[in-house]
VEXZA-293451 format. One line per 10 residues: number of its first residue (from 1); their letters; for each residue x, y, z of N, C-alpha, C. Coordinates in Angstrom, 3 decimals. Atoms other than C-alpha are relative to their C-alpha. Layout:
<recs>
NUM> A> X/Y/Z/X/Y/Z/X/Y/Z ~ ...
</recs>
This chain:
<recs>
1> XXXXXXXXXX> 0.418/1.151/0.766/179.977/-69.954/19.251/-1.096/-0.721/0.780 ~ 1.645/0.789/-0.436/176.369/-71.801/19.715/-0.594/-0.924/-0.551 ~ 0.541/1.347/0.899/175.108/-75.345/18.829/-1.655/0.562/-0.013 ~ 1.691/0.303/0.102/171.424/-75.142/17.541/-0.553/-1.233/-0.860 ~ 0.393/1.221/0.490/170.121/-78.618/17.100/1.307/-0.223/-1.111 ~ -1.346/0.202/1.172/173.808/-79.140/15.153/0.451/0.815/-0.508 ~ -1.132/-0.375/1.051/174.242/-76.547/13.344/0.278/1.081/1.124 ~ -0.582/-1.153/-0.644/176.784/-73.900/14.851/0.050/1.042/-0.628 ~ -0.213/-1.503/0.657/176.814/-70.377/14.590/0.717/0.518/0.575 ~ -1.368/-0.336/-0.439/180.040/-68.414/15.334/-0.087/1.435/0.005
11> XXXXXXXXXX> -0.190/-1.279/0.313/180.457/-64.645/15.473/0.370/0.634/1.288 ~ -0.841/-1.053/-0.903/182.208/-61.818/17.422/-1.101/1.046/0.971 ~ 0.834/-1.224/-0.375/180.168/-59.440/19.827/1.450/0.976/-0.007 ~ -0.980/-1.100/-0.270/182.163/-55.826/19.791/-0.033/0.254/1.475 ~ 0.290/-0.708/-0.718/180.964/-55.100/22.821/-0.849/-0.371/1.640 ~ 1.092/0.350/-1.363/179.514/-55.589/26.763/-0.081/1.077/0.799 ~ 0.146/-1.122/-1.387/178.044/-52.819/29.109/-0.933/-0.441/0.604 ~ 0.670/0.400/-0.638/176.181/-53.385/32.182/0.864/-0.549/1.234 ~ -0.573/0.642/-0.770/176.638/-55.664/34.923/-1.377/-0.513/0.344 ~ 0.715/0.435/-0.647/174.715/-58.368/37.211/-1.568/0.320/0.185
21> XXXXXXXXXX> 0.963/-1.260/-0.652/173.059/-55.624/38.962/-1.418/0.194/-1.240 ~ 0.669/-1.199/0.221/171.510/-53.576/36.361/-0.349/-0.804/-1.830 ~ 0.386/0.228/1.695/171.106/-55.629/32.702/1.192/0.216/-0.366 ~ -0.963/0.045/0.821/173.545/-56.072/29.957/-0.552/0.620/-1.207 ~ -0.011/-0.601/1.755/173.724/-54.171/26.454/1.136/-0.602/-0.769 ~ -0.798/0.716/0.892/175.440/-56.182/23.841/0.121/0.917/-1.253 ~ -0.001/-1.278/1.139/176.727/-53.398/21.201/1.030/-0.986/-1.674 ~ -1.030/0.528/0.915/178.080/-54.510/17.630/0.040/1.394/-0.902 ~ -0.382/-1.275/0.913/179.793/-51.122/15.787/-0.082/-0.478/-1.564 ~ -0.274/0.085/1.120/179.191/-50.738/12.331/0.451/1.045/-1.103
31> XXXXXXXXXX> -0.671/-1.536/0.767/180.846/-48.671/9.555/-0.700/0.719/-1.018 ~ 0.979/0.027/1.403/178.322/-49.084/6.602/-1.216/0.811/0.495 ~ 0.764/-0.360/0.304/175.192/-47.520/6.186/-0.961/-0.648/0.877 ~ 0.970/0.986/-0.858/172.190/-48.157/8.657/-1.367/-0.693/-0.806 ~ 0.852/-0.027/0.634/169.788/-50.125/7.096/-0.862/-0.248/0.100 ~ 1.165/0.153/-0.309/166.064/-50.603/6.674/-0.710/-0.464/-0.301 ~ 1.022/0.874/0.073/162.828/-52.505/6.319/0.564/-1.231/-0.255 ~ -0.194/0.983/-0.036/163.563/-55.939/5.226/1.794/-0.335/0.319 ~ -0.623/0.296/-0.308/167.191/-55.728/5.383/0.520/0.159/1.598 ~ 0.074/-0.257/-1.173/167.266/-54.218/9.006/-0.344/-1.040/0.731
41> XXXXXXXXXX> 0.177/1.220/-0.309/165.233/-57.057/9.998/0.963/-1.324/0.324 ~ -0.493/0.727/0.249/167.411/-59.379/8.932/1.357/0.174/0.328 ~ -0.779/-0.884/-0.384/170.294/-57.414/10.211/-0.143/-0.288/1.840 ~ 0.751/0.191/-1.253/168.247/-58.003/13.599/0.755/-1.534/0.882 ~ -0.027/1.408/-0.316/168.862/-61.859/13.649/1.691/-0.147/0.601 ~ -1.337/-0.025/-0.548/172.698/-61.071/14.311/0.081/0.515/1.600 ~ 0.019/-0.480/-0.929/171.789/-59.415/17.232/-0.520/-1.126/0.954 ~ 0.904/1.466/-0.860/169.364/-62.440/18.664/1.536/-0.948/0.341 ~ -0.956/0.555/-0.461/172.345/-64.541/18.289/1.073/0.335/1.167 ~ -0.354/-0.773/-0.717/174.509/-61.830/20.189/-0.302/0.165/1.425
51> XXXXXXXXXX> 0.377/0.135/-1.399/172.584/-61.593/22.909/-0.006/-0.836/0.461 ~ -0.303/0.723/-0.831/171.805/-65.211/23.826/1.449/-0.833/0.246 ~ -1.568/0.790/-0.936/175.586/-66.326/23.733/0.730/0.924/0.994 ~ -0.511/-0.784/-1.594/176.124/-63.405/26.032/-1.110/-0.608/1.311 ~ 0.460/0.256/-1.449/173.199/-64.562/28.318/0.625/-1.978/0.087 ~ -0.620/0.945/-0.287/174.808/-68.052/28.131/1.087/0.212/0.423 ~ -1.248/-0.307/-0.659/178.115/-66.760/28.557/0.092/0.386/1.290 ~ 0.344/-0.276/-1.777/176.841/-65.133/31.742/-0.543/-0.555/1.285 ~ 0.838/1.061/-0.854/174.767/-67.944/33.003/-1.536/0.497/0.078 ~ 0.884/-0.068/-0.506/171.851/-66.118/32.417/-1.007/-0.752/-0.724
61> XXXXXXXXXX> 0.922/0.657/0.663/168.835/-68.447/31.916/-1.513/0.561/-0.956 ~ 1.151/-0.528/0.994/165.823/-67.932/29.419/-0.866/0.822/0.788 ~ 1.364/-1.060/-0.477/163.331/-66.752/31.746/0.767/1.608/0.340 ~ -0.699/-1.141/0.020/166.042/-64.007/32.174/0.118/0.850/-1.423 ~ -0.568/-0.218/1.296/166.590/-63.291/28.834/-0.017/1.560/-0.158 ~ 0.628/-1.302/-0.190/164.477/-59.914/29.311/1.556/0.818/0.532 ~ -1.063/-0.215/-0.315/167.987/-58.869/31.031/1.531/0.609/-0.877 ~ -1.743/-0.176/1.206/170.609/-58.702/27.827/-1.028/0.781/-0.973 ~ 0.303/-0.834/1.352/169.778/-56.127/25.274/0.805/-0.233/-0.718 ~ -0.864/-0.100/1.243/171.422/-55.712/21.819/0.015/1.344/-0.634
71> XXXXXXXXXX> -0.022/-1.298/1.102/172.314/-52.609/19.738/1.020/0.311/-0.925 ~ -1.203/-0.373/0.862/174.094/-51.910/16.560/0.331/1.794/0.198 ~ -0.396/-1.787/0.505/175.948/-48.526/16.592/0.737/0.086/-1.529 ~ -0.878/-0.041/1.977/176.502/-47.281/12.694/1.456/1.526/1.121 ~ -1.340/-1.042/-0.654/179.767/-45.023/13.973/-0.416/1.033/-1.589 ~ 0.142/-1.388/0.745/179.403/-42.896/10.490/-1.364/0.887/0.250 ~ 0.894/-0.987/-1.047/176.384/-41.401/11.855/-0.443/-0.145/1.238 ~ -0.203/-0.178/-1.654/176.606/-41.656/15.588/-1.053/-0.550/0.360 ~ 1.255/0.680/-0.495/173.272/-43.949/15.608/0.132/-0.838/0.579 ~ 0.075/1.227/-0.574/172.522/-46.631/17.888/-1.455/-0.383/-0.199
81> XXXXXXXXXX> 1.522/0.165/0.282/169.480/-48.659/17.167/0.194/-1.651/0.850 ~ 0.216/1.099/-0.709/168.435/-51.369/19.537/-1.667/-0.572/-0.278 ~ 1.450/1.004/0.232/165.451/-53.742/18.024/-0.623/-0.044/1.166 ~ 0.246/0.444/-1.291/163.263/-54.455/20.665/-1.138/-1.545/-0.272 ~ 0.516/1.105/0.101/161.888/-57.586/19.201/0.953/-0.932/-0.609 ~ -1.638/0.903/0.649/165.267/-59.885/18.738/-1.152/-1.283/0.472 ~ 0.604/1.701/-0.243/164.357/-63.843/18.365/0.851/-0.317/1.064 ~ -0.374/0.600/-0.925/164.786/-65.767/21.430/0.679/-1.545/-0.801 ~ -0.419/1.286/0.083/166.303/-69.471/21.578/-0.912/-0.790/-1.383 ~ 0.815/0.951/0.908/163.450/-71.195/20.080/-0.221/0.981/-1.351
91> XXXXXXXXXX> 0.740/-0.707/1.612/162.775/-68.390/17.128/1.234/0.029/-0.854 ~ -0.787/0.185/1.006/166.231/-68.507/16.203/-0.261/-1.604/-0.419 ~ 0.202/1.290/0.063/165.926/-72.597/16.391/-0.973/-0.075/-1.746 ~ 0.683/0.537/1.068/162.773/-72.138/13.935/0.988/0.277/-1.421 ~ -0.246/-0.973/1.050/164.815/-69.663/11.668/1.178/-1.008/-0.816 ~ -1.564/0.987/0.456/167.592/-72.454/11.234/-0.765/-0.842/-0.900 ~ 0.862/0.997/0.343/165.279/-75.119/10.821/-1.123/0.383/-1.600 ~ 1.048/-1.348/1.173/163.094/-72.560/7.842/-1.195/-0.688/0.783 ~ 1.387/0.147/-0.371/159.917/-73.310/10.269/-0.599/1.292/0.640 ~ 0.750/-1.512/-0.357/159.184/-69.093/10.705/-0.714/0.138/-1.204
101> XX> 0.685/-0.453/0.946/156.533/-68.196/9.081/0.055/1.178/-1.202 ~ -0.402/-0.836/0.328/157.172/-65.910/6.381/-1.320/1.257/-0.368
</recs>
C-alpha cells in the first residue's frame, strides 16, 4: 500500500528475487492471456506501482530505482515479459492526477 498525494493504491506483489548485492526482480504470475499494444501498456502501470513499493519497502531511494525490475510471468505459456519503461514516482503521480500526456 502507497499514498500518492492522497490517493492510495493497494495491491499484492507475487513475488521477490534478488538481493542487496545484485538488484531486485519483482515478478507478478498471471493465468490469462498475455496481452498487447494498448492493453499491455496499461497492464505496465501495475508493475510501476510494484516496483516502487518494493524499492520503498527496501529503503531503496529514487536515484536507485534503476535497481528493482518488474516482470509479469503468463504461467499458461511459460512467458515472462519485463517492460523496460515502467513509470517512476512522479509518472505514476501524473497518471493519478490525469496530467500524462496522452
Amino acid at each position: 500500500e502507497m499514498a500518492f498525494d492522497g490517493t492510495v493504491v493497494r495491491g499484492r506483489m507475487d513475488a521477490v528475487f534478488g538481493s542487496d548485492a545484485d538488484g531486485w526482480l519483482v515478478v507478478d504470475w498471471k493465468t490469462g492471456a498475455k496481452p498487447t499494444g494498448a492493453a499491455a501498456d496499461a497492464a505496465a502501470i501495475q508493475l510501476a506501482a510494484y516496483r516502487l513499493a518494493w524499492a520503498r519497502l527496501a529503503g531503496i531511494g529514487d536515484d536507485q530505482l534503476h535497481r528493482v525490475r518488474a516482470a509479469f510471468h503468463y504461467v499458461r505459456s511459460n512467458d515472462t515479459v519485463e517492460p523496460v519503461a515502467l513509470l517512476d514516482a512522479d509518472g505514476l503521480r501524473a497518471l493519478i492526477a490525469g496530467d500524462l500526456p496522452t
